[in-house]
C-alpha positions as CSV (number, residue, x, y, z in Angstrom):
1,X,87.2,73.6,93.9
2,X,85.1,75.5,96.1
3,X,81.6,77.6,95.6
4,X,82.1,81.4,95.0
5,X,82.2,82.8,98.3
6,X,84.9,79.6,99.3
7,X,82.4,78.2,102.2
8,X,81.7,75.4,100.6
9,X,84.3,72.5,99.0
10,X,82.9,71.1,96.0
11,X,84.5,69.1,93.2
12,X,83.7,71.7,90.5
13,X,82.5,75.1,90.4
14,X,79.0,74.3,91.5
15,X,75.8,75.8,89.6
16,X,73.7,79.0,91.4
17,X,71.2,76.2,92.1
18,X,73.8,74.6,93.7
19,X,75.1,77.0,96.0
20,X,71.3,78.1,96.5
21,X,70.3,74.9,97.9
22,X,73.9,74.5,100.2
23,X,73.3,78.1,101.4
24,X,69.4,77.0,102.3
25,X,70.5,73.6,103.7
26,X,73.1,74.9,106.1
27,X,71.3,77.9,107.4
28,X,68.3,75.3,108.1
29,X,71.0,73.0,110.1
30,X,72.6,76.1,111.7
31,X,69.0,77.1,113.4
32,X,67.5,73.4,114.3
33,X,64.9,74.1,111.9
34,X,63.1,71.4,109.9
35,X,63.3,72.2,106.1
36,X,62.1,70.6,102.9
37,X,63.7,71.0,100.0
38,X,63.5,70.4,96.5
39,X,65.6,70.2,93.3
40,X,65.0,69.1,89.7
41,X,66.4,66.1,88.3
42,X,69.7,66.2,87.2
43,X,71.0,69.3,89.2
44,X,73.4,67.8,91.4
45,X,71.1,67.5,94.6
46,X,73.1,64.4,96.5
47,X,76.6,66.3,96.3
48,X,75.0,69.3,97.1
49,X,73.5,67.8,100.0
50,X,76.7,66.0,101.0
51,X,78.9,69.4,101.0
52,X,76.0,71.4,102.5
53,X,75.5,69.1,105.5
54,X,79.2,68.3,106.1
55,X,80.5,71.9,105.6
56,X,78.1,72.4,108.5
57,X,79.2,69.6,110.8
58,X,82.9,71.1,109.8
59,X,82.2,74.2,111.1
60,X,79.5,73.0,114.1
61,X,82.4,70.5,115.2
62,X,85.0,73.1,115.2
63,X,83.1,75.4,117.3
64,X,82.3,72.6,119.8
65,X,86.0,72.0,120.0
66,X,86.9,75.7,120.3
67,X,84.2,76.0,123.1
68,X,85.5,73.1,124.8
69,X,89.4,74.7,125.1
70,X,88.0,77.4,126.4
71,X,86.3,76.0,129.0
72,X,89.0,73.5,129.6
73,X,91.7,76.5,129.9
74,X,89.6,77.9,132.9
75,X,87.3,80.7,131.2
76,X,84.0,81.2,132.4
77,X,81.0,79.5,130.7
78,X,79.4,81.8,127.5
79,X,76.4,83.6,129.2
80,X,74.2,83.2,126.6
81,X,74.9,78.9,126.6
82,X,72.3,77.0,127.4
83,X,74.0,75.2,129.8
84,X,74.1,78.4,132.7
85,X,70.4,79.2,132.5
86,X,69.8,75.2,132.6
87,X,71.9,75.1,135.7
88,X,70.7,78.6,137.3
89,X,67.5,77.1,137.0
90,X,67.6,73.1,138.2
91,X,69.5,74.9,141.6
92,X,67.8,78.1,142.6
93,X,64.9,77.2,144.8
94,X,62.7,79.3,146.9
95,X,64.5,80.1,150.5
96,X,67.7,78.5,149.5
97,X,70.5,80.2,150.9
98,X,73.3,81.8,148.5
99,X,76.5,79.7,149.6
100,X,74.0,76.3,148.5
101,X,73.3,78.0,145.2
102,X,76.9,79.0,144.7
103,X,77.8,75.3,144.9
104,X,75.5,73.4,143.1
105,X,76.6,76.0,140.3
106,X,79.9,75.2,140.8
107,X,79.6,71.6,141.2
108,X,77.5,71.4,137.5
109,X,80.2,73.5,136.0
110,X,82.9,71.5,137.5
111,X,81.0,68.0,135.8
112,X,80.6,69.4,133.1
113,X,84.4,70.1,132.6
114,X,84.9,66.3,133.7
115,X,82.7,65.1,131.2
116,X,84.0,68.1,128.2
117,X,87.8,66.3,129.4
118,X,86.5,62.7,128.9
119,X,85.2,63.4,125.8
120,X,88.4,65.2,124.9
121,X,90.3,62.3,125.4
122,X,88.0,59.6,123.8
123,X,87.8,61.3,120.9
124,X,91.9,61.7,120.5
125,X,92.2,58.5,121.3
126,X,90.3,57.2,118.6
127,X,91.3,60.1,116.0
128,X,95.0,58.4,116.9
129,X,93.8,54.5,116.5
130,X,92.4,55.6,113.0
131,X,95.4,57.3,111.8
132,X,97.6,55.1,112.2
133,X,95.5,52.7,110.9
134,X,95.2,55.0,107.8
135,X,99.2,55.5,107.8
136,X,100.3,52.0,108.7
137,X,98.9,49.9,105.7
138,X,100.1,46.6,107.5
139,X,97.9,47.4,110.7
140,X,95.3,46.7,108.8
141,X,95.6,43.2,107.9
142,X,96.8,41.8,111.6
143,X,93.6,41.4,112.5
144,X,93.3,39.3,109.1
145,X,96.3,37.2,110.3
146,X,95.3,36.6,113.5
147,X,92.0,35.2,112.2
148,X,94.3,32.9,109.6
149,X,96.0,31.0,112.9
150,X,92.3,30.6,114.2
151,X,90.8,28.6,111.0
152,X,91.5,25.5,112.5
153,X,89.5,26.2,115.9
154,X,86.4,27.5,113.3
155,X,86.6,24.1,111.2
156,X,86.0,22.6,114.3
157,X,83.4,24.5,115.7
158,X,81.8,23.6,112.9
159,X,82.0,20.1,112.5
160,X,80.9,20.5,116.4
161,X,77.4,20.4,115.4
162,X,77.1,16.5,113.8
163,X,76.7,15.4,117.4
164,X,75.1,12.5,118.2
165,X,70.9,13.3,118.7
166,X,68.8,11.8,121.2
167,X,66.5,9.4,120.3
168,X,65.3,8.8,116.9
169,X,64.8,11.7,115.2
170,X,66.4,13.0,112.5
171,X,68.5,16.2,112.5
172,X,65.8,18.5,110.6
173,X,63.2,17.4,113.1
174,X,65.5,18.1,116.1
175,X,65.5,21.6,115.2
176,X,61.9,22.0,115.9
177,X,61.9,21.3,119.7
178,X,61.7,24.3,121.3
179,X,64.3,24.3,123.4
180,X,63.1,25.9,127.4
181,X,62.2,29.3,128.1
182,X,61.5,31.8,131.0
183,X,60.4,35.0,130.4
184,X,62.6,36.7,133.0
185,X,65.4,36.3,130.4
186,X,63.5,37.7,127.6
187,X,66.0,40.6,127.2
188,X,70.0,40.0,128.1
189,X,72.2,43.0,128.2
190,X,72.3,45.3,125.5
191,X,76.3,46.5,125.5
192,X,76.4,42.2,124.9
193,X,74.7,42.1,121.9
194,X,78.0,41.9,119.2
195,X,79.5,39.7,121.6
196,X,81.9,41.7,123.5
197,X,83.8,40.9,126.3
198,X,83.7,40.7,130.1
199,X,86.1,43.2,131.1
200,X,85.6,47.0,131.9
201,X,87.8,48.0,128.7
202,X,85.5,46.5,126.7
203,X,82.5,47.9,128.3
204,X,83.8,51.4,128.1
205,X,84.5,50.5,124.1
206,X,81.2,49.5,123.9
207,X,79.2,52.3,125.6
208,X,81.2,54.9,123.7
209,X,79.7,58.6,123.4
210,X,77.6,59.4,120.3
211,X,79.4,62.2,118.2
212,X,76.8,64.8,116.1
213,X,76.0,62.8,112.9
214,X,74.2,63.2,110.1
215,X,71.7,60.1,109.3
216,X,70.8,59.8,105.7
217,X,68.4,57.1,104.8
218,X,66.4,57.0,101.4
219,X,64.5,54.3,100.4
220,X,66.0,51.5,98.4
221,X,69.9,50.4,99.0
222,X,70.5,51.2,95.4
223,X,70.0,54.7,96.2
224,X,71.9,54.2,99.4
225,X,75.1,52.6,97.2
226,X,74.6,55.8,95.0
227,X,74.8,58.5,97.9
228,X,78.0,56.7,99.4
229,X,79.6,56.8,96.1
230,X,78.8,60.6,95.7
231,X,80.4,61.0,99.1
232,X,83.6,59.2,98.1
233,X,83.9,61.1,94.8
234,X,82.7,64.5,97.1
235,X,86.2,66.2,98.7
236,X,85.3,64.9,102.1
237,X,85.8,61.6,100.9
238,X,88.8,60.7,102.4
239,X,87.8,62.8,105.9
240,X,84.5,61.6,106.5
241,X,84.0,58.8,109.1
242,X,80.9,57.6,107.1
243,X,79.2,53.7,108.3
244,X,76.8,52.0,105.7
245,X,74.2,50.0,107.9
246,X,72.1,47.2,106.4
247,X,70.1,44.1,107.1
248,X,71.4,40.8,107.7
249,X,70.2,39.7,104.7
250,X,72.5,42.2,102.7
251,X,75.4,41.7,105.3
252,X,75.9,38.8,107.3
253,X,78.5,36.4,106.1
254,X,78.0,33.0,108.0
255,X,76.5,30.1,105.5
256,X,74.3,28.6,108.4
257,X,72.3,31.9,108.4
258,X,72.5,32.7,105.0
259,X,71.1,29.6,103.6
260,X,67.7,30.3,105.6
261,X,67.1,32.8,102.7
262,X,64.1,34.1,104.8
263,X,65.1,37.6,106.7
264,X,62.9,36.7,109.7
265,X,64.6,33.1,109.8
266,X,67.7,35.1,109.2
267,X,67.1,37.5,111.8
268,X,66.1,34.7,114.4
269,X,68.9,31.9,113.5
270,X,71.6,35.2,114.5
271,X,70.0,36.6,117.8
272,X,70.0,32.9,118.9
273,X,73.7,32.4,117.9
274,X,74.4,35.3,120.1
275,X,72.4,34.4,123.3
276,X,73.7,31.0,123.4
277,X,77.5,33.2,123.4
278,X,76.3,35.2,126.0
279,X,75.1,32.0,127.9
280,X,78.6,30.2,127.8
281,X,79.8,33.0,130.1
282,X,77.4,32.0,132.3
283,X,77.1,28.2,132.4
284,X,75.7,27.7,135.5
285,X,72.7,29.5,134.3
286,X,72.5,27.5,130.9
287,X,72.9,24.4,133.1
288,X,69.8,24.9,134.4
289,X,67.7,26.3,131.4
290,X,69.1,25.0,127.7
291,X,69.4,21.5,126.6
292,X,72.9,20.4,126.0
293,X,71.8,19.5,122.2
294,X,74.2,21.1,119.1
295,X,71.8,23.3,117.6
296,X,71.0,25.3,120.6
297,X,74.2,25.5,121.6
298,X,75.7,26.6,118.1
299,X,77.4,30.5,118.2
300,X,78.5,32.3,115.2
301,X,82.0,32.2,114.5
302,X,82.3,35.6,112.9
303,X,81.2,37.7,116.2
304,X,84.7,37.5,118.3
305,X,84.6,41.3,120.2
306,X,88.1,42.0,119.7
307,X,88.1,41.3,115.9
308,X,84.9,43.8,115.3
309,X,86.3,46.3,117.1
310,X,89.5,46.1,114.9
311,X,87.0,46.2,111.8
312,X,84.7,48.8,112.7
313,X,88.1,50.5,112.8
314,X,88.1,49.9,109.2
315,X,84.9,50.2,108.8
316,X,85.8,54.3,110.3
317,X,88.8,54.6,107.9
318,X,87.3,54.3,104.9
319,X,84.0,55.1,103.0
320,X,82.6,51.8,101.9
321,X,79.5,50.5,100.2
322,X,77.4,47.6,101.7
323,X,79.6,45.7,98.7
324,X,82.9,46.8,99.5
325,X,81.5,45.7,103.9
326,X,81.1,41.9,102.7
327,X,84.3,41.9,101.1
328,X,86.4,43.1,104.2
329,X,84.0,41.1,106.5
330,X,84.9,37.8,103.9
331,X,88.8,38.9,104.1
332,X,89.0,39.3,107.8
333,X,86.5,36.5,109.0
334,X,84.3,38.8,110.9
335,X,80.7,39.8,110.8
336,X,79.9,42.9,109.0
337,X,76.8,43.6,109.8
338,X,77.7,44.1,113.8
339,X,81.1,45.7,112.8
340,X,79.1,48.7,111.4
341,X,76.5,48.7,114.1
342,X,79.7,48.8,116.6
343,X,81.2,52.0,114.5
344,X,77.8,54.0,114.7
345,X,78.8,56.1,117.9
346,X,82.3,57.5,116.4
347,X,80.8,57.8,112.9
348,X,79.8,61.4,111.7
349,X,77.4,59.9,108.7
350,X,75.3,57.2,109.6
351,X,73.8,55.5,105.6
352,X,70.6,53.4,106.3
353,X,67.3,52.6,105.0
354,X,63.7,53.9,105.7
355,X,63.3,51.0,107.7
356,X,65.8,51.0,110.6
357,X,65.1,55.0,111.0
358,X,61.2,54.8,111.7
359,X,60.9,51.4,113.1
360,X,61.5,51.9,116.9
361,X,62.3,48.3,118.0
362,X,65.1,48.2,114.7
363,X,66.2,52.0,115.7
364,X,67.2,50.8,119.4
365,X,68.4,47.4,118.4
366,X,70.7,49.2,116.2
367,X,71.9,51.8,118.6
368,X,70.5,54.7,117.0
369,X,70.1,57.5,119.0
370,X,68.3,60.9,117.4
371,X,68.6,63.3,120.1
372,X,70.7,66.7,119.4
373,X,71.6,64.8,115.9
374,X,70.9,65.6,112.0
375,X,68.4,63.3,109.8
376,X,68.0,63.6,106.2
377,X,65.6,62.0,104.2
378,X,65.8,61.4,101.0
379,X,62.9,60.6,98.4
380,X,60.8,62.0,101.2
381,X,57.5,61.2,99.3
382,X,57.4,57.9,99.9
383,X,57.9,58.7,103.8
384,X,54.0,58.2,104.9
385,X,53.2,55.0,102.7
386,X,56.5,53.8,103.8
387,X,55.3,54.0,107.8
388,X,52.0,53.0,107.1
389,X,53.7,49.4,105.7
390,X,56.1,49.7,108.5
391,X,53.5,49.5,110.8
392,X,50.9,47.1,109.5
393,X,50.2,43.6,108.7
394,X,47.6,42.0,106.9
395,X,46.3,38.3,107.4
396,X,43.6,35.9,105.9
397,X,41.6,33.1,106.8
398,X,43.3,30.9,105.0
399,X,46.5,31.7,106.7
400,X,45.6,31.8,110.0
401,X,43.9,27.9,109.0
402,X,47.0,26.5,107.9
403,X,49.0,27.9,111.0
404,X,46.5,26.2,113.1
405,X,47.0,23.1,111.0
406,X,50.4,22.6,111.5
407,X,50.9,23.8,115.2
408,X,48.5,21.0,115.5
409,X,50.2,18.4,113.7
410,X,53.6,19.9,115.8
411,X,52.0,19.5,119.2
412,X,50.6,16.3,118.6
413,X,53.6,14.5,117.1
414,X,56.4,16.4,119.7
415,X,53.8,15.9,122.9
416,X,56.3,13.8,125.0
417,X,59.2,15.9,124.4
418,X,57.8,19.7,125.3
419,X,58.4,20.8,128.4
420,X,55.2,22.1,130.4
421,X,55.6,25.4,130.1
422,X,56.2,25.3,126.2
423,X,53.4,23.2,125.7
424,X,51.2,25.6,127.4
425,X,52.4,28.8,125.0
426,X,52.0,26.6,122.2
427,X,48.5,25.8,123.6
428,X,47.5,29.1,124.1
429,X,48.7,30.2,120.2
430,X,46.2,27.3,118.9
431,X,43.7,29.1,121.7
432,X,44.4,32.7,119.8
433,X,44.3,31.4,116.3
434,X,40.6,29.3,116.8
435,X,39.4,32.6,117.9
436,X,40.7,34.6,115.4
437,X,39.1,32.3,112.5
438,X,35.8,32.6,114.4
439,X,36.0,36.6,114.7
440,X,36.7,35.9,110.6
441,X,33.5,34.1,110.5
442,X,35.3,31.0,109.8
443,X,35.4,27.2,111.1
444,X,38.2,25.6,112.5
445,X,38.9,21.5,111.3
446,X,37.8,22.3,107.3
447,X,39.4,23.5,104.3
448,X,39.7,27.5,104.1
449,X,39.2,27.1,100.4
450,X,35.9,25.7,100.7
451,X,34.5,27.8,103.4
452,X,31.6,30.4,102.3
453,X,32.0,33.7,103.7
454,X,30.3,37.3,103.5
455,X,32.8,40.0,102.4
456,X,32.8,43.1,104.3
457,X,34.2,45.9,106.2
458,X,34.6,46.8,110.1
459,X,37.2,48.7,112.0
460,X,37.2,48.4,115.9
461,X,40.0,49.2,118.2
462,X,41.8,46.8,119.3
463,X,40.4,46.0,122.6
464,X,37.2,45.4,120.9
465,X,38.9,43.4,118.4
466,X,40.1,41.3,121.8
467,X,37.5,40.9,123.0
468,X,35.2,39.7,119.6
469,X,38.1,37.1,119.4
470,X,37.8,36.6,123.4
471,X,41.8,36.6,123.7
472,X,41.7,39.4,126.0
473,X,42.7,37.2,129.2
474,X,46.0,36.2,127.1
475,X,49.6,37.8,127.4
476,X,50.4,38.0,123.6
477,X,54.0,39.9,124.5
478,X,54.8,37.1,126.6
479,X,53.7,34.9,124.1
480,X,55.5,36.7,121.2
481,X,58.5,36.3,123.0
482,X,58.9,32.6,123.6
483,X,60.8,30.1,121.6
484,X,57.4,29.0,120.0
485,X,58.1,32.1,117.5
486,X,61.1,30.5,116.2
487,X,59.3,27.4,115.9
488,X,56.6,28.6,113.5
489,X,59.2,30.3,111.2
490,X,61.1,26.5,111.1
491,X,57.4,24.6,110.8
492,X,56.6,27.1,107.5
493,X,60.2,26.3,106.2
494,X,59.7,22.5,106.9
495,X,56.0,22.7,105.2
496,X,57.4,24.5,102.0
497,X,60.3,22.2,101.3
498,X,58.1,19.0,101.8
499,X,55.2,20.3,99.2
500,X,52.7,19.8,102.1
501,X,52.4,23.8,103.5
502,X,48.5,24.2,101.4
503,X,47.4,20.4,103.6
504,X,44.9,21.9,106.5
505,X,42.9,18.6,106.6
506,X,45.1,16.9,109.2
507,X,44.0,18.7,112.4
């Protein structure tokens, strides 16, 4: 079925409000205009939303690609582009002679005919890999196979970890030693973050061109799950190259960082993983830096490059739900969550929650990239109060006690074992925390819970709020960034299973 006019696929004969919002929605698109809209419950607002925006992207792609033949078969660039006036103006300069105007024009057309050509054939090439993935059912298990020789060589990886530790602590305590650190190698290349290989073809995988998308986040992934399944009940459900992205927590697959239950643990336990793979390429490096202990040296057995390319092939193929992501990810031995993130470039709807949209940091760890694409939000009322949580934290005395508490304990009992430099971040964290209880009005050495206080109200900036605490001669990114942050996550862990998290007396 289609609306009246035959613009617009739709599984039925849609409603005048229907066709009303689509027409709205895509003229909105078609101008790069910013539009809020509104339907009444129950009138069919997340299919209409799904035909409206993808019977755009239809037609938008379709007169990319007819643009691009054009310019590919020799034909002179549209005057009214924005690509001649952009070049007309970055190469005309005052007193610059004709024949050097003439060929900087030329030149920019000519790269711009190289790049239309390379996307050209990056984009057949993967419109070929996923059809005859689609056509060839058995294509789409051999990466399954191929990961059923390999369970051996993961059993042992496994059973890697019971090495022997040093001295006499036990296992859970060996976890806690932080483990060097120099913040030079605070960040490590970004195209190595699933895990990919070391040669170019990879590389040029990884770094592929970002297609127009439409993002679509809403708020909770219940109504996430219920948008995908309007799209796979929609007519562009078997057309759509549609990725579900999701936390770790709601994707990852490997026991060890599942059992943490906590998403920061979570979060933490997995970037590790994947530093110490990046490190075993270069062990020269990790010779001089890590400890040869197991459980820094641990890497996630679900990350191999070549097996999350093959499933964010799959991933491309098929509209799936976060559910339907685990279960292929479980089938195939291979992690989900940076499957999807790998399929984000090719994809032409991006599914994600509030969160990884408006939160910078998780937007560029995620690869997101806004520029010249579409973003719909759903449930858009909740938009403010859900950046204002976003971006704020709140803290109490009591807290901020207890953390000093049991860094305390930590340094004290692990003195002989910390390397200088870790000793001195944990130092200047017990440093930061004393004069945050004192800006608080409180004391450091007694119970929280006993402390008097005056309750009040004061905003200052936060230089002020620096200075009142008199951290302002300490690096708090630097700080951030060091292994000492893991360590506090594994110290509250540790303090909750042994019933002891509420003891601040010990100092």
């Amino acid at each position: 079925m289609a609306s009246r006019d035959g613009k617009f696929p739709f599984p039925f004969q849609p409603y005048p409000i229907q066709e009303s919002f689509m027409e709205a929605l895509y003229a909105a698109l078609d101008q790069g205009k910013i539009g809020i809209f509104e339907s009444p419950t129950g009138t069919g607002k997340s299919l209409s939303l799904i035909c409206g925006a993808l019977t755009w992207l239809r037609d938008f792609e379709e007169k990319k690609k007819q643009e691009a033949e054009r310019l590919l078969q020799g034909t002179e660039l549209k005057s009214d582009a924005t690509v001649k006036p952009d070049i007309d103006n970055r190469s005309r300069r005052p007193a610059e002679p004709d024949w050097v105007s003439d060929f900087v024009q030329k030149k920019a057309e000519r790269d711009i005919v190289n790049k239309l050509k390379d996307e050209e054939l990056k984009r057949k090439k993967r419109e070929e890999r996923l059809e005859m993935i689609r056509q060839n059912a058995q294509l789409r298990y051999t990466m399954k196979r191929k990961v059923d020789e390999e369970d051996e060589a993961v059993k042992l990886l496994r059973l890697s970890k019971d090495g022997v530790e040093p001295e006499s602590h036990s296992p859970e305590e060996e976890g806690l030693i932080v483990a060097e650190y120099e913040s030079d190698e605070e960040t490590m290349p970004k195209s190595r973050l699933c895990g990919g290989g070391d040669d170019d073809e990879d590389d040029e995988d990884l770094e592929e061109e970002h297609v127009t998308k439409i993002y679509y986040c809403s708020r909770t992934h219940s109504q996430l799950a219920q948008f995908v399944h309007e799209v796979q009940k929609s007519p562009y459900g078997t057309s759509v190259q549609l990725v579900n992205l999701g936390s770790r927590q709601n994707l990852c697959i490997n026991p060890e960082v599942t059992r943490l239950g906590n998403v920061q643990m979570m979060n933490d336990r997995c970037l590790e993983m994947q530093k110490n793979k990046h490190e075993k390429r270069e062990k020269a490096l990790a010779s001089q830096t890590k400890r040869s202990r197991a459980v820094t040296t641990a890497t996630c057995p679900f990350s191999g490059f070549e097996n999350m390319a093959a499933m964010r092939d799959e991933v491309l193929v098929k509209v799936r739900d976060v559910e339907e992501l685990l279960v292929l990810g479980r089938e195939t031995n291979t992690c989900p969550y940076y499957s999807a993130r790998m399929a984000i470039p090719a994809a032409q709807v991006v599914v994600l929650p509030y969160q990884s949209l408006l939160h910078a940091s998780t937007r560029k760890a995620s690869g997101i990239k806004l520029k010249d694409q579409i973003v719909i939000i759903d449930e858009a009322h909740n938009l403010m109060d859900t950046i204002t949580n976003i971006h704020s934290t709140e803290i109490s005395g009591a807290q901020l006690c207890r953390a000093h508490s049991q860094l305390s304990q930590y340094c004290e009992r692990y003195r002989s074992r910390l390397k200088a430099k870790n000793l001195m971040y944990i130092k200047q964290i017990l440093f930061v925390l004393e004069g945050l209880v004192r800006t608080l009005g409180g004391k450091m050495g007694q119970n929280p819970n006993t402390q008097s206080s005056t309750a009040g109200s004061e905003l200052l900036t936060i230089n002020d709020f620096l200075f009142k605490a008199e951290v302002d001669n300490i690096n708090l990114f630097k700080v951030l960034h060091s292994p000492t942050r893991t360590l506090i996550l594994n110290l509250h862990k540790e303090r909750t299973n042994a019933g002891s998290f509420d003891d601040v007396s010990k100092t």
